[in-house]
PDB file with one MODEL, atoms N, CA, C and O in Angstrom:
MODEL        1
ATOM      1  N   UNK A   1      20.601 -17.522 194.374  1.00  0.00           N
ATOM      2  CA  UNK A   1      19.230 -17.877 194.653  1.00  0.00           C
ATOM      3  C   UNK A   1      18.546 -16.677 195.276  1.00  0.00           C
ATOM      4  O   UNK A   1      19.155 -16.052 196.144  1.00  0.00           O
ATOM      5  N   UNK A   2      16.940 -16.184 194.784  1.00  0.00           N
ATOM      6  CA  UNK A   2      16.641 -15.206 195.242  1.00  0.00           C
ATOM      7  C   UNK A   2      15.922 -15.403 196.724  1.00  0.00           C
ATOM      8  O   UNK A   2      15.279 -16.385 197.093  1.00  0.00           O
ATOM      9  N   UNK A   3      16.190 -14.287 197.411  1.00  0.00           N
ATOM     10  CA  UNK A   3      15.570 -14.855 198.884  1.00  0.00           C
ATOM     11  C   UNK A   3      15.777 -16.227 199.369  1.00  0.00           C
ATOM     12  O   UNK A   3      14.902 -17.084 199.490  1.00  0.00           O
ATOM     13  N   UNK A   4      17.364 -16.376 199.706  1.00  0.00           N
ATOM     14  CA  UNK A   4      17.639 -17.938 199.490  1.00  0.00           C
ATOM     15  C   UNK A   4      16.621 -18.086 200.941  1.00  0.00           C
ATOM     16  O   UNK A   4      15.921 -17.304 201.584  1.00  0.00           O
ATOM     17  N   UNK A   5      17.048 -19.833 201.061  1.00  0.00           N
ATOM     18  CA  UNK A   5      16.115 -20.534 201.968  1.00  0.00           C
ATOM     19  C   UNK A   5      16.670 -20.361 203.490  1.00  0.00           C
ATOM     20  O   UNK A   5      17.860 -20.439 203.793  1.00  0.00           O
ATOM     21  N   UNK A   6      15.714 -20.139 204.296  1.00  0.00           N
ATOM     22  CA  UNK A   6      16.464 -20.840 205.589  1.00  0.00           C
ATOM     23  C   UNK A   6      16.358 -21.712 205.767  1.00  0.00           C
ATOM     24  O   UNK A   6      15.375 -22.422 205.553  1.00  0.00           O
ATOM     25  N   UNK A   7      18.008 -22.137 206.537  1.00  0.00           N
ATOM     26  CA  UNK A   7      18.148 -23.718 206.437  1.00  0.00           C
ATOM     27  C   UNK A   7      17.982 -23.701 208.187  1.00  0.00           C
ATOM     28  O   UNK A   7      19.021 -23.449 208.799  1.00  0.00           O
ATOM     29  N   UNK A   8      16.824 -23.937 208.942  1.00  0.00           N
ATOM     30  CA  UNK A   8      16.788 -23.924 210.502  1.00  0.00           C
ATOM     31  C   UNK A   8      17.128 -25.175 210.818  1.00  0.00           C
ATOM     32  O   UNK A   8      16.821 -25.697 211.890  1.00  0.00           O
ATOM     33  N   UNK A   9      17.715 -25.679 210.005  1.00  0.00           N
ATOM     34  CA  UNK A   9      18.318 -27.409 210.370  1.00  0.00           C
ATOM     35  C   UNK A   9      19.672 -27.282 210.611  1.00  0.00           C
ATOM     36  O   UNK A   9      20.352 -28.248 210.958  1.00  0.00           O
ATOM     37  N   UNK A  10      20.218 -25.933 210.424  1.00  0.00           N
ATOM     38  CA  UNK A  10      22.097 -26.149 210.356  1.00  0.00           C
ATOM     39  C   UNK A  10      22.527 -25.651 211.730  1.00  0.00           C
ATOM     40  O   UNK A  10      22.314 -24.442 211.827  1.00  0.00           O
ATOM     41  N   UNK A  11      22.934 -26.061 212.562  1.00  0.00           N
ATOM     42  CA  UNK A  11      23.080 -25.538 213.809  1.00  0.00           C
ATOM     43  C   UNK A  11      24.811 -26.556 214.001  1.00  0.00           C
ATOM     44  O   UNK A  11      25.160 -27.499 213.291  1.00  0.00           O
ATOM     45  N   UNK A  12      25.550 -25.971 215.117  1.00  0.00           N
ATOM     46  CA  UNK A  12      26.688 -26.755 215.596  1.00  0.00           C
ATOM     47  C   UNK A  12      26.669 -27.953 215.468  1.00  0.00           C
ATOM     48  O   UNK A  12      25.639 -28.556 215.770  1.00  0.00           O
ATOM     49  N   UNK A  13      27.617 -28.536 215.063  1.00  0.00           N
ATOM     50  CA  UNK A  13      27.710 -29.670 215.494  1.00  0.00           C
ATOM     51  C   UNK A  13      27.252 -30.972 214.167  1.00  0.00           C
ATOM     52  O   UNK A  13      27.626 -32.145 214.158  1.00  0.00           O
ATOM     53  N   UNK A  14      26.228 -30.181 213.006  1.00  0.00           N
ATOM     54  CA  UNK A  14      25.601 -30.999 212.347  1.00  0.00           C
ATOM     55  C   UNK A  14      26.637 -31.335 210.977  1.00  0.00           C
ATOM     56  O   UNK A  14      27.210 -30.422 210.385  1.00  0.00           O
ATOM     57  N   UNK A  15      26.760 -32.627 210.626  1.00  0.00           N
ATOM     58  CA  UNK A  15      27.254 -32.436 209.289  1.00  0.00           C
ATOM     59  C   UNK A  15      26.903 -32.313 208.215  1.00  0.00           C
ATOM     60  O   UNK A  15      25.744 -32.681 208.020  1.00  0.00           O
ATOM     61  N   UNK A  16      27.715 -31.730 206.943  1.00  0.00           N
ATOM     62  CA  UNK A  16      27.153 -31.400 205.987  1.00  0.00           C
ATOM     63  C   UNK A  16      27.661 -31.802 204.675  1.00  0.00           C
ATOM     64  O   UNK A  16      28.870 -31.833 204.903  1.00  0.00           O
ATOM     65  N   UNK A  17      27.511 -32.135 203.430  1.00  0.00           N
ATOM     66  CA  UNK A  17      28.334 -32.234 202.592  1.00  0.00           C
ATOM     67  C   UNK A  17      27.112 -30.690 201.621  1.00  0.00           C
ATOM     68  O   UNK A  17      25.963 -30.258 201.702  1.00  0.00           O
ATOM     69  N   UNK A  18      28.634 -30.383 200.654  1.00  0.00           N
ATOM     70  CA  UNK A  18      28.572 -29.235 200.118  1.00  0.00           C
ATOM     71  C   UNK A  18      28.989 -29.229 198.814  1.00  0.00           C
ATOM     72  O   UNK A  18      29.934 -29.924 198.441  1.00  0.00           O
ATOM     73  N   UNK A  19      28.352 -28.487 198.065  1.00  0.00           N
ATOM     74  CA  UNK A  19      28.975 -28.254 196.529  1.00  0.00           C
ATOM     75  C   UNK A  19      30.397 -27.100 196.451  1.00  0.00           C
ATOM     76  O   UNK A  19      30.548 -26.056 197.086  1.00  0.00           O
ATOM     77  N   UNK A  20      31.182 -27.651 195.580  1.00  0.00           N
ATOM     78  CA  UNK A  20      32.600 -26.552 195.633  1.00  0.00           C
ATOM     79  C   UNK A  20      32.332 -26.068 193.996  1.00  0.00           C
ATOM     80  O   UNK A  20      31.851 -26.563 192.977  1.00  0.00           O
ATOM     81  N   UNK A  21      32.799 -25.115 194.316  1.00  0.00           N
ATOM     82  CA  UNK A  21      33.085 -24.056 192.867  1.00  0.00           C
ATOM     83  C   UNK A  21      32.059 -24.628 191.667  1.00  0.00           C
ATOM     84  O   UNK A  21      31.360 -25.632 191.806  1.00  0.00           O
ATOM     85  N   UNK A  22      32.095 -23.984 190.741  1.00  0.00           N
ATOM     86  CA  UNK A  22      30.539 -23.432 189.456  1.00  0.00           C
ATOM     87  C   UNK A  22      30.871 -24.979 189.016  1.00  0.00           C
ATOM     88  O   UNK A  22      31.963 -25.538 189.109  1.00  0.00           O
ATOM     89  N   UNK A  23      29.464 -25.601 188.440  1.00  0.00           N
ATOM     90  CA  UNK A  23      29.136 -26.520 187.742  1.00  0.00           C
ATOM     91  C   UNK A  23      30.457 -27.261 186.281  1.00  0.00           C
ATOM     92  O   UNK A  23      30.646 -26.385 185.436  1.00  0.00           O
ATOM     93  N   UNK A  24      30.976 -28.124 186.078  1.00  0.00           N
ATOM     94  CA  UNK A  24      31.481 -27.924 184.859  1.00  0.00           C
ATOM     95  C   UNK A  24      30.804 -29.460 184.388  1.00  0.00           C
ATOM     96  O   UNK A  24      30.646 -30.272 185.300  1.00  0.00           O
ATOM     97  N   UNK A  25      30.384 -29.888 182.910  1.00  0.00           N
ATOM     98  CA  UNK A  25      29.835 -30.776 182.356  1.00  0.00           C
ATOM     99  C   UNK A  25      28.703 -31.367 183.658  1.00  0.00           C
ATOM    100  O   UNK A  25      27.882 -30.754 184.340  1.00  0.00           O
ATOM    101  N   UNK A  26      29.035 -32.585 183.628  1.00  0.00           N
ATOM    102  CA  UNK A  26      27.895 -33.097 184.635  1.00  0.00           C
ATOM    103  C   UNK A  26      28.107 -33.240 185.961  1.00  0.00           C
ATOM    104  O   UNK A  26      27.216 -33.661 186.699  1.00  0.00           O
ATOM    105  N   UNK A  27      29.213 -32.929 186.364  1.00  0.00           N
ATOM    106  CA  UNK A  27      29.544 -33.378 187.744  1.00  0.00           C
ATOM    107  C   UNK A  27      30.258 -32.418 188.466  1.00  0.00           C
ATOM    108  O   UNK A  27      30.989 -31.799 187.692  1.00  0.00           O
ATOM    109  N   UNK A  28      30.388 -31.908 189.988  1.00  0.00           N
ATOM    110  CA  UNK A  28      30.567 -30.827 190.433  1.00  0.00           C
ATOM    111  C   UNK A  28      31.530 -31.603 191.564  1.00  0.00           C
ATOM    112  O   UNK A  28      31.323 -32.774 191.881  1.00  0.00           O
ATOM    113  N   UNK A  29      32.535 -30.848 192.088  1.00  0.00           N
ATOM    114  CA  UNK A  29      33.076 -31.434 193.297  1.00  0.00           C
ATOM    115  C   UNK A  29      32.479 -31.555 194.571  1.00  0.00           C
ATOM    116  O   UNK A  29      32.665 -30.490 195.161  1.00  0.00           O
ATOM    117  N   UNK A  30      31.980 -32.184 195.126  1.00  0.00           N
ATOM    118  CA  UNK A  30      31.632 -32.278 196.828  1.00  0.00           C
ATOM    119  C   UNK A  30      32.646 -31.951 198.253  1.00  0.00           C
ATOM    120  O   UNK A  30      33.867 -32.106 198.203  1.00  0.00           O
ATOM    121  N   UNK A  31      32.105 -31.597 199.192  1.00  0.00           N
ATOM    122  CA  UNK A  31      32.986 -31.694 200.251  1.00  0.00           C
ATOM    123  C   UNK A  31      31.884 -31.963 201.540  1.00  0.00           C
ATOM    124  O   UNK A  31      30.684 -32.001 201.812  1.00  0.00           O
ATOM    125  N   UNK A  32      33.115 -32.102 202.053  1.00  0.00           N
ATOM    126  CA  UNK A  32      32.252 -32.696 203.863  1.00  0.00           C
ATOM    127  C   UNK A  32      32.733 -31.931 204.606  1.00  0.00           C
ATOM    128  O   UNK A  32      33.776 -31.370 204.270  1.00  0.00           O
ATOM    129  N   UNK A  33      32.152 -31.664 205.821  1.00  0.00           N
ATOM    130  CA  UNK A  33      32.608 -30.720 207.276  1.00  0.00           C
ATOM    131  C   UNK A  33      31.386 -30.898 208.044  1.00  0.00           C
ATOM    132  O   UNK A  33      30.299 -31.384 207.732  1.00  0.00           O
ATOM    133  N   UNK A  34      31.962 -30.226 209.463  1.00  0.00           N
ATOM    134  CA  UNK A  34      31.020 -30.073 210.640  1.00  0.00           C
ATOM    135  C   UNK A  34      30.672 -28.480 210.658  1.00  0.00           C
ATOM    136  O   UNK A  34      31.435 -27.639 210.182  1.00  0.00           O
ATOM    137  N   UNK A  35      29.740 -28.253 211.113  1.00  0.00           N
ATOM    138  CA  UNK A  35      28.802 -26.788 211.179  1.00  0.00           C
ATOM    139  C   UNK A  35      29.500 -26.519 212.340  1.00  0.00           C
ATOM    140  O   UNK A  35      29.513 -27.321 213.274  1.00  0.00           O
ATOM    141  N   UNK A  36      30.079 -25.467 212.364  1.00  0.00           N
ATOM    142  CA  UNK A  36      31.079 -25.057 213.901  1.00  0.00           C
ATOM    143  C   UNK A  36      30.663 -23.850 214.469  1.00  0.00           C
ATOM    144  O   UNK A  36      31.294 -23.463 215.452  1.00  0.00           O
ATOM    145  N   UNK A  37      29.359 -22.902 213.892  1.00  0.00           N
ATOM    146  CA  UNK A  37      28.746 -22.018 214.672  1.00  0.00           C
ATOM    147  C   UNK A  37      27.220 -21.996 214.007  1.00  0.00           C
ATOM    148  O   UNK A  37      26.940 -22.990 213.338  1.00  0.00           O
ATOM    149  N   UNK A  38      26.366 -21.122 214.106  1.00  0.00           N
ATOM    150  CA  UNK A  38      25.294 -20.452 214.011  1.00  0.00           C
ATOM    151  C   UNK A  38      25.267 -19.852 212.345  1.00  0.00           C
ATOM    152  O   UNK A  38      26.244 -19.177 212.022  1.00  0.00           O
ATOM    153  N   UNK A  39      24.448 -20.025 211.555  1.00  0.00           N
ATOM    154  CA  UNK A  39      24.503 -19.499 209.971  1.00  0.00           C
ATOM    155  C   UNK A  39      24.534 -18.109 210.564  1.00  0.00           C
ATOM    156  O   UNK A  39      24.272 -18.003 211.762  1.00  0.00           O
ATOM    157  N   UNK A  40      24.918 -16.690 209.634  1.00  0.00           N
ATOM    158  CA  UNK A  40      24.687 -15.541 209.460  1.00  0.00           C
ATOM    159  C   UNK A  40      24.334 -15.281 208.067  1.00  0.00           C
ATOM    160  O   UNK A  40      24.824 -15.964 207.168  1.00  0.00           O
ATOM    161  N   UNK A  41      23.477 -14.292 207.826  1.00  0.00           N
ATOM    162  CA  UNK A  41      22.286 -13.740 206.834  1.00  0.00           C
ATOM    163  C   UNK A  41      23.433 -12.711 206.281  1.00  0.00           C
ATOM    164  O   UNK A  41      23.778 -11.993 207.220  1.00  0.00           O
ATOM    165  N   UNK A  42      24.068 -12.426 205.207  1.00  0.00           N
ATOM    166  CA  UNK A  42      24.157 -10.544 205.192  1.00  0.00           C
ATOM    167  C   UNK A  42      23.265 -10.224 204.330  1.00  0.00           C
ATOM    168  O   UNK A  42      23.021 -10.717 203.230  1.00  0.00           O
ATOM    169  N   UNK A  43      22.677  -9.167 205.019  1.00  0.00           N
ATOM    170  CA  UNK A  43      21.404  -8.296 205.551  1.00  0.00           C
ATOM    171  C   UNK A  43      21.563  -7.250 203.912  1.00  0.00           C
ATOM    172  O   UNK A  43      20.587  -6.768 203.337  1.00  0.00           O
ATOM    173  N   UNK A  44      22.905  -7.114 203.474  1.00  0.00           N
ATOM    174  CA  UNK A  44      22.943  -6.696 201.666  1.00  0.00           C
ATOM    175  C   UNK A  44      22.803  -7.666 200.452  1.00  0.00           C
ATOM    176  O   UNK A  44      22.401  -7.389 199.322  1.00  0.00           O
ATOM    177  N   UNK A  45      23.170  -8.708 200.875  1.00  0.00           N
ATOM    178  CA  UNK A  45      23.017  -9.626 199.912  1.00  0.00           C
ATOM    179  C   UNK A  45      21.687 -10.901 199.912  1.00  0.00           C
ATOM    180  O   UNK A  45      21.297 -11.624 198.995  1.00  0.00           O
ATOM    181  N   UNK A  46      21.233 -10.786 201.354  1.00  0.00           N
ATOM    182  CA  UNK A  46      20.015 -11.396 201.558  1.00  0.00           C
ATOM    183  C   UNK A  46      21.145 -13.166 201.264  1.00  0.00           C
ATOM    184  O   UNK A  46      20.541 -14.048 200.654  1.00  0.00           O
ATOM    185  N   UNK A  47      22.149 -13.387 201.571  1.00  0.00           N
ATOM    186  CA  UNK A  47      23.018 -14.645 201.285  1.00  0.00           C
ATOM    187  C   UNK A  47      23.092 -14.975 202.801  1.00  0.00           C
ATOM    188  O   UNK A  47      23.224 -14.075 203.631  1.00  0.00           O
ATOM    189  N   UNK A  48      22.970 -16.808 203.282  1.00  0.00           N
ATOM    190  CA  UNK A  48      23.313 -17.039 204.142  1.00  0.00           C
ATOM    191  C   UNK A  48      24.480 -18.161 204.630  1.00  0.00           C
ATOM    192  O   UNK A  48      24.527 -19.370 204.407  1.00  0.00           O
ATOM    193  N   UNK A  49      25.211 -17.468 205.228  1.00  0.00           N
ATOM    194  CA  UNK A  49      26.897 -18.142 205.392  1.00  0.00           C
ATOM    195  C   UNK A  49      26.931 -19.345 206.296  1.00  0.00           C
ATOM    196  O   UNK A  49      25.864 -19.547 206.877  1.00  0.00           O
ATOM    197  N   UNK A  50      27.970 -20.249 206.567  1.00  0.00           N
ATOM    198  CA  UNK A  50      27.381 -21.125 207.318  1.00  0.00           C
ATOM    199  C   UNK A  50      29.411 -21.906 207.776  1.00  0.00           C
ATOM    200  O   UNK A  50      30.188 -22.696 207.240  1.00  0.00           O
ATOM    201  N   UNK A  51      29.402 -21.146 208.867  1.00  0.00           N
ATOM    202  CA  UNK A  51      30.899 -22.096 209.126  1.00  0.00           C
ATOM    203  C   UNK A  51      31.244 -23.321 209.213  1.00  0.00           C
ATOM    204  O   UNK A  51      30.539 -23.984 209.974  1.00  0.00           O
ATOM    205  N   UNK A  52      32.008 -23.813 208.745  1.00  0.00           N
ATOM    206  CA  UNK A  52      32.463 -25.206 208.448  1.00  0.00           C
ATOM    207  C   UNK A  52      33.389 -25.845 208.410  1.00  0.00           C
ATOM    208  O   UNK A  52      34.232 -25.522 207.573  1.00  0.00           O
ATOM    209  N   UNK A  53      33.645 -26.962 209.236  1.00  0.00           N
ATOM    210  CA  UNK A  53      35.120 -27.069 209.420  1.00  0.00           C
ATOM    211  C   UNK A  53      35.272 -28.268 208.509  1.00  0.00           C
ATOM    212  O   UNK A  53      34.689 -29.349 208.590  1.00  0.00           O
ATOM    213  N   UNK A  54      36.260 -27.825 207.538  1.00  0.00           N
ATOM    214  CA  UNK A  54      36.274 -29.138 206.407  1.00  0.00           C
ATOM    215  C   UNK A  54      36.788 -30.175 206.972  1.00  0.00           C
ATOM    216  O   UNK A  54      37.669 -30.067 207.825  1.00  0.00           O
ATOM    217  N   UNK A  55      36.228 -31.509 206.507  1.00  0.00           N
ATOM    218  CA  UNK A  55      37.201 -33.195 206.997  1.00  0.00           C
ATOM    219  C   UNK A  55      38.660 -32.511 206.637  1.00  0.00           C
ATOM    220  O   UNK A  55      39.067 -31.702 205.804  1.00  0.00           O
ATOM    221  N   UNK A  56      39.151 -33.184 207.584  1.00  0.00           N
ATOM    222  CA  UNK A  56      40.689 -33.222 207.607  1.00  0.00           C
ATOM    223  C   UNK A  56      41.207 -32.416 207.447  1.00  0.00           C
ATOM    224  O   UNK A  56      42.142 -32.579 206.664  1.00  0.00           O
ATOM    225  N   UNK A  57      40.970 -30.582 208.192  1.00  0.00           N
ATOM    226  CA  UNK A  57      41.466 -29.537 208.148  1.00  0.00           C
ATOM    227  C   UNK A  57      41.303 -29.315 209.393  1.00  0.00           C
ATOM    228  O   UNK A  57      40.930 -28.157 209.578  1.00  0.00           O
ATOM    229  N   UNK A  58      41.444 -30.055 210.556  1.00  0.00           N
ATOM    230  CA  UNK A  58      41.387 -29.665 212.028  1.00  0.00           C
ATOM    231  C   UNK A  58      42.372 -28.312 212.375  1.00  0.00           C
ATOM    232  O   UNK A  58      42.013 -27.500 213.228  1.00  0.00           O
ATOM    233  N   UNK A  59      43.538 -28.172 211.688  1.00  0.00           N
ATOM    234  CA  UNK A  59      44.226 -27.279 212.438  1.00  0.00           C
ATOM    235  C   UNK A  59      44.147 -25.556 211.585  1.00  0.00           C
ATOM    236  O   UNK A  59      44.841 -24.545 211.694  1.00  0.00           O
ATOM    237  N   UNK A  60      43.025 -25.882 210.811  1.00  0.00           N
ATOM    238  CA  UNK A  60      43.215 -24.316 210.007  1.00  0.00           C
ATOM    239  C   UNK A  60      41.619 -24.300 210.596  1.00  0.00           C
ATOM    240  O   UNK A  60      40.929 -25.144 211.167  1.00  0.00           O
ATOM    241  N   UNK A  61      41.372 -22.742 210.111  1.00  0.00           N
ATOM    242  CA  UNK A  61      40.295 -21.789 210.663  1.00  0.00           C
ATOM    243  C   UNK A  61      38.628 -22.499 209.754  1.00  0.00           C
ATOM    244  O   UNK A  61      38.462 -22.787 208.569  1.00  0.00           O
ATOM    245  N   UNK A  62      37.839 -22.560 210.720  1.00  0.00           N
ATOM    246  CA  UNK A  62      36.140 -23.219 209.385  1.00  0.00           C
ATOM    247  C   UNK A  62      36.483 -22.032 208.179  1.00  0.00           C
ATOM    248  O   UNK A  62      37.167 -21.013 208.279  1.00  0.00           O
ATOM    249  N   UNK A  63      35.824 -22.513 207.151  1.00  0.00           N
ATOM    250  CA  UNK A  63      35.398 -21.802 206.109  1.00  0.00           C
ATOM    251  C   UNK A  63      33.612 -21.485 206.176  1.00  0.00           C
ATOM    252  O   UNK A  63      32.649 -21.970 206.770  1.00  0.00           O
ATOM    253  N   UNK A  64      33.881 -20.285 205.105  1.00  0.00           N
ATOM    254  CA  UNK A  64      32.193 -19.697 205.648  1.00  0.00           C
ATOM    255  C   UNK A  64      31.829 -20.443 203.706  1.00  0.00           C
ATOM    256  O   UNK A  64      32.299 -20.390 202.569  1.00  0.00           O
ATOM    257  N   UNK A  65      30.692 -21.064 204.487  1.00  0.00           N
ATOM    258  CA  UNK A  65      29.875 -21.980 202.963  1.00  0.00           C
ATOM    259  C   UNK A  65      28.278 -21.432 202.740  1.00  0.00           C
ATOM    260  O   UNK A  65      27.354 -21.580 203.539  1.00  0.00           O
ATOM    261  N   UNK A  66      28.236 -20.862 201.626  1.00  0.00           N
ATOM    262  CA  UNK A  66      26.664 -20.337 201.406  1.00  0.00           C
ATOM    263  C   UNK A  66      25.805 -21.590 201.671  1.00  0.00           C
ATOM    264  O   UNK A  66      25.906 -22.768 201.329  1.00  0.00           O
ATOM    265  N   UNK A  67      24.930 -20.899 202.402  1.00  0.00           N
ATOM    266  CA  UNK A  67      23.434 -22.308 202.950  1.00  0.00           C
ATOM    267  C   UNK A  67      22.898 -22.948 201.847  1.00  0.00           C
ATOM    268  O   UNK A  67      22.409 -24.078 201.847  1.00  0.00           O
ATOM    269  N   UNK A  68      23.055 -21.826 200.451  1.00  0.00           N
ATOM    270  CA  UNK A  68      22.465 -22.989 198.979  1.00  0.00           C
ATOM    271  C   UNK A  68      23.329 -23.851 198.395  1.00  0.00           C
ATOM    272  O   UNK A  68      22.995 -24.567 197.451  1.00  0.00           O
ATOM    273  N   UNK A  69      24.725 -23.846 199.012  1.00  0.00           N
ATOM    274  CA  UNK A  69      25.566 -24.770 198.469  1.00  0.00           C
ATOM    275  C   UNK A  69      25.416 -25.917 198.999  1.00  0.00           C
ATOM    276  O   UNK A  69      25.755 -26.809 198.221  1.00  0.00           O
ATOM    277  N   UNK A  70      24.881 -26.455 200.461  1.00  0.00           N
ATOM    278  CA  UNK A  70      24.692 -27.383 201.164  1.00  0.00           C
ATOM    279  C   UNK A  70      23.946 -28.376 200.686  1.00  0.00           C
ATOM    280  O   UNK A  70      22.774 -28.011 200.782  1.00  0.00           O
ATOM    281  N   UNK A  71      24.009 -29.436 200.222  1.00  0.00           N
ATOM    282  CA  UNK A  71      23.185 -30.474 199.945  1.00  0.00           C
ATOM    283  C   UNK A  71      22.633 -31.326 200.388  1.00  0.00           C
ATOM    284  O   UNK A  71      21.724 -31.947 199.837  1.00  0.00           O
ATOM    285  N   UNK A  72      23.191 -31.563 201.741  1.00  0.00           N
ATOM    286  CA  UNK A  72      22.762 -32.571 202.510  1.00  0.00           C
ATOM    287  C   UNK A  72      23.477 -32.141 204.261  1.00  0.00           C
ATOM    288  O   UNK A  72      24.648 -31.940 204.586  1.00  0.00           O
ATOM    289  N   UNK A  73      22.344 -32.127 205.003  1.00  0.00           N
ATOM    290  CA  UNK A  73      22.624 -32.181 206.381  1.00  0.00           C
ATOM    291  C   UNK A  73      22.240 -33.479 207.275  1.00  0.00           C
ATOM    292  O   UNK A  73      21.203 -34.128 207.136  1.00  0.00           O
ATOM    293  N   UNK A  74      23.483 -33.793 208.417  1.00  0.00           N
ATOM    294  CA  UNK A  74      22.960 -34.963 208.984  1.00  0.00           C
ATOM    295  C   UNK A  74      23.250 -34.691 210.245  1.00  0.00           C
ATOM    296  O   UNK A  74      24.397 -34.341 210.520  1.00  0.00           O
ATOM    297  N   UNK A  75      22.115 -34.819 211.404  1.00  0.00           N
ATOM    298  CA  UNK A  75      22.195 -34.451 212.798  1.00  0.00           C
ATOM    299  C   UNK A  75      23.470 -35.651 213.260  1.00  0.00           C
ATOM    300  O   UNK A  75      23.729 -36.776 212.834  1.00  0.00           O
ATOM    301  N   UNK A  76      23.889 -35.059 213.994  1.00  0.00           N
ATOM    302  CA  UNK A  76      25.303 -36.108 214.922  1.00  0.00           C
ATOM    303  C   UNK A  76      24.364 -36.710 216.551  1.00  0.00           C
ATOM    304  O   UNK A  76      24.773 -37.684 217.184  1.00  0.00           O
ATOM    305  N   UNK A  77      23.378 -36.071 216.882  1.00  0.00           N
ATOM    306  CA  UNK A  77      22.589 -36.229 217.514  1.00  0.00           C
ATOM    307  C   UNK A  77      21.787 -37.098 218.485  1.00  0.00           C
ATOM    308  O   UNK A  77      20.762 -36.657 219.006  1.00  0.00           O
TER     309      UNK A  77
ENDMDL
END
C-alpha cells in the first residue's frame, strides 16, 4: 500500500485480528493477538510494523504485523 495509513488506534494492549500470508481463491487465513508495544514506521519502506502477541503463543516472542494487514481493532478498555 502506497503511503500506507496510520493506524493511531493501535496502541498496547488493543486487540487485533489480522490477515496471514497472500490471498488464495476467496478466502485468506485470519489471526488474533494483543498489540504489545507502540507501531514503528521504517522510514525506507514508508511500512508500518505493529507487535503482536498471537492467541495462544504466550511463551514465544510478539511477531511484528504490517498495520495494512490489520483488519479489525478492538479497545480492551
Amino acid at each position: 500500500m502506497d503511503g500506507e495509513q496510520h493506524r493511531p488506534e493501535l496502541s498496547t494492549g488493543h486487540r487485533v485480528t489480522y490477515l496471514v500470508g497472500q490471498r488464495t481463491g476467496r478466502r485468506q487465513l485470519c489471526r488474533r493477538g494483543v498489540v504489545t508495544g507502540s507501531p514503528v514506521v521504517d522510514e525506507g519502506t514508508e511500512v508500518t510494523w505493529v507487535p503482536v502477541q498471537v492467541d495462544g503463543t504466550h511463551d514465544e516472542a510478539p511477531q511484528w504485523i504490517t498495520a495494512d494487514a490489520i483488519i479489525d481493532v478492538v479497545s480492551t478498555r
